[in-house]
C-alpha positions in Angstrom: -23.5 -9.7 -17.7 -25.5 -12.7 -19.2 -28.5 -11.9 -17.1 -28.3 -8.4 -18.6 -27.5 -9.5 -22.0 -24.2 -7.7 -22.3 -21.9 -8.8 -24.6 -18.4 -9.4 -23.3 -15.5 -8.7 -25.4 -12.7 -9.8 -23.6 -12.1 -11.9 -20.1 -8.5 -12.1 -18.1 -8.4 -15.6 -16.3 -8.1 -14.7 -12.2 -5.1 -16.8 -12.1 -3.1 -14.0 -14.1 -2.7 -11.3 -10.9 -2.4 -8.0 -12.3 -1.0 -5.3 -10.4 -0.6 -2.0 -9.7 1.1 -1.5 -13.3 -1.6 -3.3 -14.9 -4.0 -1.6 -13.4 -2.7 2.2 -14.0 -2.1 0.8 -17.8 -5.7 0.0 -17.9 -6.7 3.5 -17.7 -4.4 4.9 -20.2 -7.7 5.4 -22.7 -10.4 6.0 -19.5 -11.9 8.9 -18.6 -13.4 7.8 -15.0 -12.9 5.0 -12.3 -15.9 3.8 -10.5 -14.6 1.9 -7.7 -16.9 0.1 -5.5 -15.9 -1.7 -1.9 -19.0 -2.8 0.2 -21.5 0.1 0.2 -18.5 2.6 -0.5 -18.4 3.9 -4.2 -15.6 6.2 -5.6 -15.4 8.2 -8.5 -12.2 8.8 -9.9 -11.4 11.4 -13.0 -9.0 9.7 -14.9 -8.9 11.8 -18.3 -5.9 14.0 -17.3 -3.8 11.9 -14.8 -4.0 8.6 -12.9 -3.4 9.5 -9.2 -2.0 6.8 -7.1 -5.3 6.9 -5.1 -7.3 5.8 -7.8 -4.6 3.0 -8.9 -5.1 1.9 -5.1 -8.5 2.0 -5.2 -8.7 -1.2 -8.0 -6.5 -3.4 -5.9 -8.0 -5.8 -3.4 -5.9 -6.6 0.1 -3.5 -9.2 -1.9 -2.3 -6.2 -4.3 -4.1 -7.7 -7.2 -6.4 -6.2 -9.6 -10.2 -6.6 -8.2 -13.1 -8.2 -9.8 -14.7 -7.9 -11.4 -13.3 -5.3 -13.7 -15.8 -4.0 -16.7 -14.8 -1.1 -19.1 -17.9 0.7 -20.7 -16.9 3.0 -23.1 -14.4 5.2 -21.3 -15.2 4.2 -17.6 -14.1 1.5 -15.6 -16.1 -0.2 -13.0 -14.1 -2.1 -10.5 -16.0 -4.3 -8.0 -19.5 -5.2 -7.6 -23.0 -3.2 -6.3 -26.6 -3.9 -7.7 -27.4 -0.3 -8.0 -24.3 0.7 -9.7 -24.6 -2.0 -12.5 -28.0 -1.2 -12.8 -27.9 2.2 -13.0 -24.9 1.9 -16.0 -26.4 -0.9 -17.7 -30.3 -0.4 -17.2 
């Protein structure tokens, strides 16, 4: 985010785990999950209803929330690819 020079409004320390329940809270006020494992990228509509695929789709192998975990505007990103963050944050 630095290199980019995005400002960052809020962090969560990685030793607080959040969970499932944290996770489905998170997108009480989204409108779409990006989630992004390897070269695999999913695209969630969250507007309506969180399905429990897209609540699985943010948690990494533990059960914890992934990272990292960015909110712009009224889509979350969750995990990490070049062309994804450049293509959302120029």
């Amino acid at each position: 985010m630095e290199a980019r020079d995005i400002p960052i409004e809020d962090t969560t320390m990685a030793s607080k785990k959040l969970q499932s329940s944290d996770a489905k809270d998170l997108l009480k006020d989204a409108n779409t999950l990006i989630t992004i494992k390897g070269k695999k990228v999913s695209e969630f509509d969250v507007s309506a209803k969180v399905s429990d695929d897209a609540v699985a789709a943010m948690l990494g192998p533990t059960g914890n929330l992934r990272a990292p975990t960015i909110k712009v505007g009224g889509t979350y990103l969750v995990g990490f690819n070049e062309d994804i963050f450049s293509d959302t944050f120029g």
